[in-house]
Backbone bond lengths (Angstrom), bond angles and torsions (degrees), N, CA, C in turn:
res aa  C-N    CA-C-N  psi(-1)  N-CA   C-N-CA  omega(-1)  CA-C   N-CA-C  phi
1 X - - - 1.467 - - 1.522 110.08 -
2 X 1.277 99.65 141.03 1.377 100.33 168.11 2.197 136.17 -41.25
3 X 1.245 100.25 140.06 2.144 84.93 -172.44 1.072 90.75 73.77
4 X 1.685 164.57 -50.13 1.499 139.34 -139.04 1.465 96.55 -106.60
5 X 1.281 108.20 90.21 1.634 107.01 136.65 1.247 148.67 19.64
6 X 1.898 132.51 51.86 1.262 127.86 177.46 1.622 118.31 -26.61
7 X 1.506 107.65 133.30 1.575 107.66 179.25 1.085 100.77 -99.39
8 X 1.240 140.40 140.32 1.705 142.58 137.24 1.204 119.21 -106.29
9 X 1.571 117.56 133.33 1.139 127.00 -176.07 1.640 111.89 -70.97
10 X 1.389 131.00 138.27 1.464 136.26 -178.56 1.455 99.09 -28.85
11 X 1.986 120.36 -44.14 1.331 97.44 -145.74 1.849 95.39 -93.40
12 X 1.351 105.19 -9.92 1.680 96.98 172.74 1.589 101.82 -68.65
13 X 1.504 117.69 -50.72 1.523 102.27 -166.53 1.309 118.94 -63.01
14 X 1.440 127.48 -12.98 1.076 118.75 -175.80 1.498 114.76 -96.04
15 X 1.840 109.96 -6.16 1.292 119.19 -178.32 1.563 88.25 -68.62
16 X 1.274 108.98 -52.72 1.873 116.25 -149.61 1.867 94.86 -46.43
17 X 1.162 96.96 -55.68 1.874 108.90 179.52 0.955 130.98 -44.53
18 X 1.389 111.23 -24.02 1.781 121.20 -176.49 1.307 92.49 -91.49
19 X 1.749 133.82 -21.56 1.494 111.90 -140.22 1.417 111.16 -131.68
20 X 1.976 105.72 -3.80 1.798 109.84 -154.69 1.425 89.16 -83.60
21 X 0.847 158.48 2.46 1.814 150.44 166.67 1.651 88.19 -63.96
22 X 1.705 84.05 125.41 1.635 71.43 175.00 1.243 124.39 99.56
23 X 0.994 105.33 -42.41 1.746 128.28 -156.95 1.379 114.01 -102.40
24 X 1.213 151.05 58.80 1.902 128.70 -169.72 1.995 109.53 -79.04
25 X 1.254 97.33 -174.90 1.129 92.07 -164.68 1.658 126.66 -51.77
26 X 1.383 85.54 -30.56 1.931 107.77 -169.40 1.817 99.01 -52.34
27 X 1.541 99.72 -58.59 1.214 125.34 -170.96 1.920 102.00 -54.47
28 X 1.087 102.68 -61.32 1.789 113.80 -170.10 1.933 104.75 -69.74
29 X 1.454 123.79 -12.44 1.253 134.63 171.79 1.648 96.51 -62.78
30 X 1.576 110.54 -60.90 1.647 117.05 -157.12 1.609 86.04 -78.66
31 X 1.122 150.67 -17.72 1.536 131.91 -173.55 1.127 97.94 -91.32
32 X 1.320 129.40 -54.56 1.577 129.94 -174.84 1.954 108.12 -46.64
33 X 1.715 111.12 -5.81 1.420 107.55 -146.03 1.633 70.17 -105.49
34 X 1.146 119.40 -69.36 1.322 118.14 -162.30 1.532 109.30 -61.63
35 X 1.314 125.00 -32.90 1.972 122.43 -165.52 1.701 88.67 -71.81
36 X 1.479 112.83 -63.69 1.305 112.63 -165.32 1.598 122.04 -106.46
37 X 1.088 107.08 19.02 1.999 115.47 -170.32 1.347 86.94 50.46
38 X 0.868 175.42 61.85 1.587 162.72 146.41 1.426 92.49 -99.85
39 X 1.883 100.12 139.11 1.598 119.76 -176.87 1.515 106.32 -105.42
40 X 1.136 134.91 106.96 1.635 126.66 165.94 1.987 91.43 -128.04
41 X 1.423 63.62 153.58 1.708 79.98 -175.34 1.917 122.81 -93.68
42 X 1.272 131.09 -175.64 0.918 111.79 -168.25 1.778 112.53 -79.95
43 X 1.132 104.72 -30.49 1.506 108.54 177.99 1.376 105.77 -74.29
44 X 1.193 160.05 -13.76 1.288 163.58 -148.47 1.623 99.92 -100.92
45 X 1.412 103.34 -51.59 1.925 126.89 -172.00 1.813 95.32 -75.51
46 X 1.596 124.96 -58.06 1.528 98.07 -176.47 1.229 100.29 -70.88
47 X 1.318 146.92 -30.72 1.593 133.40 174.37 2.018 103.07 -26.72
48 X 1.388 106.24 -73.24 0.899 139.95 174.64 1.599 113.74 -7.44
49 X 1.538 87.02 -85.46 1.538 130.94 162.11 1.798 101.89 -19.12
50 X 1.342 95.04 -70.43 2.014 126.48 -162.77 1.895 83.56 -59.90
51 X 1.384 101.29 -76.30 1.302 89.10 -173.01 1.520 147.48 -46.35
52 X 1.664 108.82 -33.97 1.275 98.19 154.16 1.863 119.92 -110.69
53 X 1.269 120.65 50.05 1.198 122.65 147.51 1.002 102.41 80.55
54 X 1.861 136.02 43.43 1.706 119.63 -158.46 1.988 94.17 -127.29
55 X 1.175 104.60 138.11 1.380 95.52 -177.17 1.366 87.06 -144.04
56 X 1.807 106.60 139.34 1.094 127.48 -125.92 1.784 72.24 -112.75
57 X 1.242 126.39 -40.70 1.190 104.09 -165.84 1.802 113.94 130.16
58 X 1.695 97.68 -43.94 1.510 99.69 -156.23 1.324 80.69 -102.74
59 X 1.624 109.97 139.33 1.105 147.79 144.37 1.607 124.16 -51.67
60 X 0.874 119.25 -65.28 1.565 125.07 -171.21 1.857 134.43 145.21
61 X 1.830 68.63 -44.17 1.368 96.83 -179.24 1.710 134.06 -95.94
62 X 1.193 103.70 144.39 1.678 106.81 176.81 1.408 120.15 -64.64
63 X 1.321 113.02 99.71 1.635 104.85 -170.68 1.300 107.78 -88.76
64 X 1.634 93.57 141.99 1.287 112.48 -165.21 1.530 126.95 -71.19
65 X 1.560 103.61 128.38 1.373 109.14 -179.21 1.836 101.39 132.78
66 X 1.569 99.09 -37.42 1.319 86.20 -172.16 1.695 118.44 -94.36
67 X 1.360 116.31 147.93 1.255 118.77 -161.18 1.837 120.93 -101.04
68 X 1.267 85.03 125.81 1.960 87.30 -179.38 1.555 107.12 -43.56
69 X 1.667 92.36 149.14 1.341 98.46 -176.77 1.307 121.79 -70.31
70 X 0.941 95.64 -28.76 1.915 124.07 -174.41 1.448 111.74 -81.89
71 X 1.172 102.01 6.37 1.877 106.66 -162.76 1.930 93.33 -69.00
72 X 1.071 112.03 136.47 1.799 123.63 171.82 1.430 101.37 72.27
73 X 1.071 154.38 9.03 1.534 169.75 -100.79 1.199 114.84 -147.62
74 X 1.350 125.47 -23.59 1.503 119.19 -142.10 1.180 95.66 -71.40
75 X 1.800 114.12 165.52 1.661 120.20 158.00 1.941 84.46 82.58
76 X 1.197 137.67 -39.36 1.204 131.15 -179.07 1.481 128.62 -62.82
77 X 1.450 115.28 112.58 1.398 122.30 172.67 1.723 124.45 -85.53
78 X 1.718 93.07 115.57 1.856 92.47 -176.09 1.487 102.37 -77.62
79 X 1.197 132.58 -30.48 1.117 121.48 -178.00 1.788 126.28 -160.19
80 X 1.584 87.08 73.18 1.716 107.41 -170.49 1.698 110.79 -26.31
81 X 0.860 111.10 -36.37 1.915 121.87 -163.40 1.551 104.95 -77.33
82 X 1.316 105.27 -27.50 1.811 97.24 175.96 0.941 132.80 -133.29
83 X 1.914 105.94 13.86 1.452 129.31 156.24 1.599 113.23 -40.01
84 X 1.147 128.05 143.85 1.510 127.18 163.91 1.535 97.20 -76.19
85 X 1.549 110.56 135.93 1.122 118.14 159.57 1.374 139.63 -128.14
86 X 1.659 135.19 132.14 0.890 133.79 -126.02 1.868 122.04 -56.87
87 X 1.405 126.84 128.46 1.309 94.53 -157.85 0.862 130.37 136.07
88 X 1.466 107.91 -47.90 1.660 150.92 -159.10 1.842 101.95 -81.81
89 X 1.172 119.42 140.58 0.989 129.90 160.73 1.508 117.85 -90.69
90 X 1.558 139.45 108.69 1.342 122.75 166.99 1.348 124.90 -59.05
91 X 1.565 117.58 149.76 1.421 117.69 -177.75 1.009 139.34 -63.95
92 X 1.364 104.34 -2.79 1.764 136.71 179.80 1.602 129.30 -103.97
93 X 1.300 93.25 16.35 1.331 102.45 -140.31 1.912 98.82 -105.70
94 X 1.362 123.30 66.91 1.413 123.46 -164.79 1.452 121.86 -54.44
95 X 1.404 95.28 147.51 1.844 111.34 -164.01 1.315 95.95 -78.51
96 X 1.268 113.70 160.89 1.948 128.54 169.54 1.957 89.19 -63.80
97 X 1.539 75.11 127.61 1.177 103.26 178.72 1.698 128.15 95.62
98 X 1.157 111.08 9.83 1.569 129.14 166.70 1.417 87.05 -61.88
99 X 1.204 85.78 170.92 1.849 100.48 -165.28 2.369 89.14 -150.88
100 X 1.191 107.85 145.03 1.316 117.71 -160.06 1.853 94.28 -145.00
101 X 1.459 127.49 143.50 1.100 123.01 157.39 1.569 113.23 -121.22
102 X 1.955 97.88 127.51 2.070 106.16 -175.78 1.442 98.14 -49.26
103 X 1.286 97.07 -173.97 1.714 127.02 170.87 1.405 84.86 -61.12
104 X 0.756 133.33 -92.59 1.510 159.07 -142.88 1.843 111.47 -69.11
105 X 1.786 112.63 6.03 1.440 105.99 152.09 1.014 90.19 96.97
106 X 1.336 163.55 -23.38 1.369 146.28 160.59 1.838 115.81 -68.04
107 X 1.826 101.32 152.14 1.283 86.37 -161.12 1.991 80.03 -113.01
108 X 1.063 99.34 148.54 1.710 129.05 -173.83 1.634 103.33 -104.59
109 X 1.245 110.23 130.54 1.404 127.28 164.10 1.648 131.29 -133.27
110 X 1.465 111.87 127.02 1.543 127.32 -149.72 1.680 85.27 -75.30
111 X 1.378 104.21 138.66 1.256 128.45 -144.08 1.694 105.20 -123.07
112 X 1.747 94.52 -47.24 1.603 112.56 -161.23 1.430 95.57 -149.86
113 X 1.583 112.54 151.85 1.445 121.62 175.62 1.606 91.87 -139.90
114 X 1.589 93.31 130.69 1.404 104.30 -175.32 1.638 101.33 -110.09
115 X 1.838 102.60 129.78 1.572 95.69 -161.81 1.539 89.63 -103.60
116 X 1.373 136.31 52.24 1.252 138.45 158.99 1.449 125.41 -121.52
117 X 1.452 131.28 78.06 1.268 133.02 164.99 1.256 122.96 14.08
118 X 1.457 115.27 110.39 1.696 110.06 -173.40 1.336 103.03 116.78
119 X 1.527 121.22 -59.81 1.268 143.83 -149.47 1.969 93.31 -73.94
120 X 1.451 108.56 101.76 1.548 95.81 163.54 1.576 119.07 -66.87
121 X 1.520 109.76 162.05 1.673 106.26 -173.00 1.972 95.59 -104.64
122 X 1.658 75.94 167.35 1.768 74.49 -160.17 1.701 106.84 -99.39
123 X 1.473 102.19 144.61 1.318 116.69 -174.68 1.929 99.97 -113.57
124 X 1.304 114.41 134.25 1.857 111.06 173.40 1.820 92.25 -134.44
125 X 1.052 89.70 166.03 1.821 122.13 -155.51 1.841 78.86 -70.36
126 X 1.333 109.63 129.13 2.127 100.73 174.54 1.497 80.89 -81.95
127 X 1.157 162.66 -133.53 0.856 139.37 -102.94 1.397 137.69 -32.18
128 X 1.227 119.87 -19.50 1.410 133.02 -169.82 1.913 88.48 -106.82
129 X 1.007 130.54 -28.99 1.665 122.60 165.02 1.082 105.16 -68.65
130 X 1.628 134.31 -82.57 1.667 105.95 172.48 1.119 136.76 -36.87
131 X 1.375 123.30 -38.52 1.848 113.67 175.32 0.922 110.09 -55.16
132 X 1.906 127.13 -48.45 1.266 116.34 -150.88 1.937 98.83 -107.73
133 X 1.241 106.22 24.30 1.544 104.25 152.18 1.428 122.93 -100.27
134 X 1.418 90.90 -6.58 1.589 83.26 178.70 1.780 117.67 -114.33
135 X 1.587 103.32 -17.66 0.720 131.23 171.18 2.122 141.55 -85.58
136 X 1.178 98.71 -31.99 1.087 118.94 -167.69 1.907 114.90 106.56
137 X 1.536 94.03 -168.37 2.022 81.46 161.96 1.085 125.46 -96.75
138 X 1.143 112.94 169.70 1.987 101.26 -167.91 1.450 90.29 -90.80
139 X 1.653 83.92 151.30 2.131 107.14 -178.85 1.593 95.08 -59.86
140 X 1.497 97.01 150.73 1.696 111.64 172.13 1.898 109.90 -57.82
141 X 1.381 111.74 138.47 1.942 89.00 175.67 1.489 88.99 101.06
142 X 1.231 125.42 -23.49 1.805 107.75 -172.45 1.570 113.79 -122.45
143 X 1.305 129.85 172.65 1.483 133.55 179.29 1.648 87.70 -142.98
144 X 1.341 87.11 168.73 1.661 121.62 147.49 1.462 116.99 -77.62
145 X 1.697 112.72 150.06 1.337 127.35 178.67 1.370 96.86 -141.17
146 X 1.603 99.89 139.09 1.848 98.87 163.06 1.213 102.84 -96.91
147 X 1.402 118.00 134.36 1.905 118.64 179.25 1.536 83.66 -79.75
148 X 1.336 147.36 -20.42 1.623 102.06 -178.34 1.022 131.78 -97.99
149 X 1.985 111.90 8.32 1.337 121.73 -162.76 1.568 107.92 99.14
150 X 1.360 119.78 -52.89 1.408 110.46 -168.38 1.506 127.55 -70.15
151 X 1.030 105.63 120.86 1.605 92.69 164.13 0.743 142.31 -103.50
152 X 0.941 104.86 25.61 2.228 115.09 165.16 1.672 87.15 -104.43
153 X 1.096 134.98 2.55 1.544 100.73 156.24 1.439 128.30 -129.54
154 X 1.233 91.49 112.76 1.382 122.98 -169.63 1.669 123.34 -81.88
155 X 1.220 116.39 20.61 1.374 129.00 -167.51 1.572 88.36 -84.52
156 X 1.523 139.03 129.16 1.009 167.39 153.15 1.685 110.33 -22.83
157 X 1.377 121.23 -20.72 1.404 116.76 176.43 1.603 103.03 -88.64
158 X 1.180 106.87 6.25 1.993 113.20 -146.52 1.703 93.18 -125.14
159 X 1.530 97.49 -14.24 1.425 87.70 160.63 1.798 133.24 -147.22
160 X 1.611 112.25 156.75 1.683 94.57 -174.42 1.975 98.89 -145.97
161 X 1.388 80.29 157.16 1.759 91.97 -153.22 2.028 86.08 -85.68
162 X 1.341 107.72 131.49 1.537 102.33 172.63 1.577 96.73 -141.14
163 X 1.707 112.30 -174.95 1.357 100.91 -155.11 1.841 101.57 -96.88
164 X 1.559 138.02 176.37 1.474 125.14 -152.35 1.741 71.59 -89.97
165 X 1.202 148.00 -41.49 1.480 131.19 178.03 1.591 138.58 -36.53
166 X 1.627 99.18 -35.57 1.468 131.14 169.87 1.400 110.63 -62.96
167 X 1.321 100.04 -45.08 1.778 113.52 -172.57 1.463 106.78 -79.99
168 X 1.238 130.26 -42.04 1.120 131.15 152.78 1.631 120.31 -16.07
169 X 1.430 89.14 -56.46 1.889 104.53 -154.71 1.569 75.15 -88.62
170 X 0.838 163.88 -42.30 1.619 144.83 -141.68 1.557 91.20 -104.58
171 X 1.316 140.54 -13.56 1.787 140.61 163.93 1.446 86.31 -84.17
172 X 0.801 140.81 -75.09 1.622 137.79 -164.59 2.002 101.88 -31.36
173 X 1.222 87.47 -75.68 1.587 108.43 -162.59 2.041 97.68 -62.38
174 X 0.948 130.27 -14.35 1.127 146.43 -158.66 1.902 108.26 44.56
175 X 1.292 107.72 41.81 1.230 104.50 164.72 1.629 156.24 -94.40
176 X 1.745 84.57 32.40 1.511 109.09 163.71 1.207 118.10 -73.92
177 X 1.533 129.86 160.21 2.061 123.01 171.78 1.673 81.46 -165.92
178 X 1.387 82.32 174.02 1.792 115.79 167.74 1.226 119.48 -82.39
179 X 1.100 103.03 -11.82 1.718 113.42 176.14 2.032 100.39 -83.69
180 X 1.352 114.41 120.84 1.382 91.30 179.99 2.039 109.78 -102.77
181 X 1.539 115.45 35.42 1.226 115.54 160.34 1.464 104.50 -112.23
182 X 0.841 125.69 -7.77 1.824 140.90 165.65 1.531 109.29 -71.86
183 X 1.520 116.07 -49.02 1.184 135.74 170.39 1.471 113.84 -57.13
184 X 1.175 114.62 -53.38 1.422 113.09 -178.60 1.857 118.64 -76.93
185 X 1.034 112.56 -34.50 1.375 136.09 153.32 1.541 108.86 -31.51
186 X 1.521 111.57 -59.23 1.310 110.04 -179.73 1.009 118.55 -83.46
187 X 1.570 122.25 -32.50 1.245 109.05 166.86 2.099 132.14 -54.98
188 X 1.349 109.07 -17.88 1.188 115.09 -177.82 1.838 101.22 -80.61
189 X 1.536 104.95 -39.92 1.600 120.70 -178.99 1.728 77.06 -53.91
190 X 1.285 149.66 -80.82 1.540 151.84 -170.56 1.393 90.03 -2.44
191 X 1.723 91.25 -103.83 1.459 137.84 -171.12 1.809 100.40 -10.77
192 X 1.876 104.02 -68.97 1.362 97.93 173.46 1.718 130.16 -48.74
193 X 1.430 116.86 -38.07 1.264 115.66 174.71 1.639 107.66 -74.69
194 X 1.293 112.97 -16.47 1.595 82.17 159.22 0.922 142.04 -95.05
195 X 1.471 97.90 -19.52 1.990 106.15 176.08 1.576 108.26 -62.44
196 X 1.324 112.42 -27.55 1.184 116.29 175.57 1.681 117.78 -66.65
197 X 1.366 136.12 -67.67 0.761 139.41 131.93 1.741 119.79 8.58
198 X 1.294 110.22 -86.83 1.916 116.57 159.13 0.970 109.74 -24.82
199 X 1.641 133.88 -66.17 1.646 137.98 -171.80 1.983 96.40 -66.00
200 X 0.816 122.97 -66.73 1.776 111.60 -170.14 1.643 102.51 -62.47
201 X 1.044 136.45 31.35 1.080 141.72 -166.55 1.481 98.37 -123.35
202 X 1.012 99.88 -89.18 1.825 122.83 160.88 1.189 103.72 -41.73
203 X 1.856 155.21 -35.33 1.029 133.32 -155.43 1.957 88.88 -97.85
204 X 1.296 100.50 -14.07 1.882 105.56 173.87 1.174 113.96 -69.67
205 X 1.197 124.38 -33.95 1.459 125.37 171.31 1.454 127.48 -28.61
């Protein structure tokens, strides 16, 4: 989102440093994907790049004089045995139900595999797949909360759907914790300040 601050973890930024020679953002996006599963996008990485002063070197362009490798080539195989071939499943290539954790500490689980080239496969937040398998989908106006703080745990006792107004009042009041009977506690302390709130609202009318 716009104004919010990309996080990188010490050991990505210090990967990017050892490796951007060479490297531009496009390039350092797909390494950052495979070393650490971590997703940043291409504008996020030259931000990155810009901000601490790193120039990779590559231009863009084909400098002149030097000749494609492939030049007179076509139809030619350099190395039949480790060509992908059509059909083929890559070895990297995760089953429904891989599980992935964002920048930002939530853990993601592959949902959908799209068997059309191009087509990325789809990853959704597991927490919001367990609630709403057991649950249905959550009402418009509401989220998920973990009462213990964590969010990698997504076990269904660890979480409860309340309205984005509630959540409001429990960031306000700072009455979130790791404790999740503290958690729930505050969330009702919420609930009351808003109904309250609603009624002096309506009695302004």
């Amino acid at each position: 989102m716009r104004g919010i601050k990309t996080y990188y973890p010490d050991e990505v930024q210090e990967f990017i440093l050892n490796n951007y020679k060479g490297c531009g953002p496009t390039g350092m996006m797909r390494k950052i994907k495979e070393k650490f599963d971590l997703s940043y996008t291409k504008s996020e990485l030259k931000s990155f790049y810009h901000t601490h002063h790193l120039n990779s070197g590559l231009t863009g362009h084909f400098l002149k004089g030097n000749v494609p490798v492939n030049k007179g080539r076509k139809g030619v195989h350099f190395s039949p045995a480790t060509e992908f071939k059509k059909g083929s499943v890559p070895p990297n290539v995760r089953p429904l139900g891989s599980e992935r954790i964002t920048v930002d500490g939530y853990v993601e689980i592959k949902v959908r595999e799209h068997k059309e080239p191009g087509k990325p496969n789809t990853f959704d937040l597991k927490h919001k797949v367990v609630w709403e398998a057991a649950n249905g989908k959550i009402p418009p106006g509401h989220c998920l909360v973990f009462l213990d703080g964590d969010k990698t745990n997504c076990s269904l006792d660890n979480l409860m759907c309340i309205s984005r107004a509630d959540l409001a009042r429990l960031n306000q009041s700072d009455l979130l914790s790791k404790d999740p009977d503290v958690t729930r506690a505050g969330i009702k302390v919420a609930q009351i300040k808003t109904k309250i709130g609603e009624l002096q609202r309506g009695r302004s009318k």
